[in-house]
N, C-alpha and C positions, 0 to 999 in steps of 0.2 A: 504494500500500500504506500510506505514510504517515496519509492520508488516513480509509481505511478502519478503523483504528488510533482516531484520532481519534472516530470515530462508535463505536468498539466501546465505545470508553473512555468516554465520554459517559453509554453505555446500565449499562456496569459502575458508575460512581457512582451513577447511578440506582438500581441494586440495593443498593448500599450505605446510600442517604441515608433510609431510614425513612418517606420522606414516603409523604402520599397518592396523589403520584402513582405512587411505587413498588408501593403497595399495589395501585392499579388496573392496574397495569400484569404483575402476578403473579396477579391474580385471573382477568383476562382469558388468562393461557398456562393455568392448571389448569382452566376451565372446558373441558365439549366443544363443539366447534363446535356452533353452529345452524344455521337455513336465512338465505338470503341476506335483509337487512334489507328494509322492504315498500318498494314503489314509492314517488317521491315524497319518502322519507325523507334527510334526509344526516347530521343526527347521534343518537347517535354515532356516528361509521363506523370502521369495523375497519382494522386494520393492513394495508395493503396486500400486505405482502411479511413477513407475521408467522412466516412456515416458516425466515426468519435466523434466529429466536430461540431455535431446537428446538435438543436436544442432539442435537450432531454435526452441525447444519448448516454446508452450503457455501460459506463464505464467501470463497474463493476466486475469485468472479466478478469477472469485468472491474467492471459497475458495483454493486457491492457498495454501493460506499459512496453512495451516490446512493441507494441502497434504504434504507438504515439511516437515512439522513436524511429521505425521505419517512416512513420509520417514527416520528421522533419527532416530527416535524412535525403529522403525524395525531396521535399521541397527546394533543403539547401542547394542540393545538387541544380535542381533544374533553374534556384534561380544562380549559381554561376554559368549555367550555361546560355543561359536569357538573359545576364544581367544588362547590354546595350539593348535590348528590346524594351519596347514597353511595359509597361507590369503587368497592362489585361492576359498581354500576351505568355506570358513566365511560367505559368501554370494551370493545367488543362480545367474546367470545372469540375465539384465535386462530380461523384457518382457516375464517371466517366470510365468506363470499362477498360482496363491493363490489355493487351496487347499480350503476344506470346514472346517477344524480345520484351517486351517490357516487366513481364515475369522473370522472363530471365535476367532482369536486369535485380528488380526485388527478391526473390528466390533466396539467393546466397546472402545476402546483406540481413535478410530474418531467419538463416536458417542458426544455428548454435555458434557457429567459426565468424558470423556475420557482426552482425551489432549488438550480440547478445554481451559483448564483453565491457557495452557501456551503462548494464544493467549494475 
């Protein structure tokens, strides 16, 4: 729980901090989902687990925080790689369906060797 705490609190500064990346990161929950990104593609790739962010989500999951952390981890990534884009652009809307490269891109980064060693 601790833990989880930690990632919440991470994501709460982030709403706080004004930046762009907050900015992308607010643009991407108020847009509507699209269709799943095209084959072949990996960035930007969508939030894995972007339904924690909704109001009233479950965060009561065993691996919660493990989600939350692939959630910024993706973010980060995609906004270094967008960062001369614009911010609408940085990051795909929520509920936007991963790609089969774009699994493979999360895949290893949640499995135990991935980001688990930031729990």
């Amino acid at each position: 729980m601790h833990v989880q705490r930690n990632w919440s609190g991470l994501f709460d500064r982030l709403r706080r901090s004004g930046s762009k990346m907050m900015r992308s990161f607010f643009s991407a929950k108020a847009r509507p989902p699209q269709r799943r990104a095209p084959s072949g593609k990996v960035w930007p790739c969508p939030l894995p687990f972007s339904s924690l962010h909704a109001r009233g989500a479950n965060r009561r999951q065993r691996d919660v925080a493990l989600k939350l952390a692939l959630n910024f981890t993706v973010l980060s990534l995609n906004f270094l790689y967008g960062s001369q884009r614009h911010f609408a652009e940085v990051v795909p809307s929520f509920g936007n369906a991963l790609n089969l490269e774009q699994w493979g891109l999360a895949f290893p980064l949640w499995s135990e060797n991935g980001i688990a060693f930031l729990l």
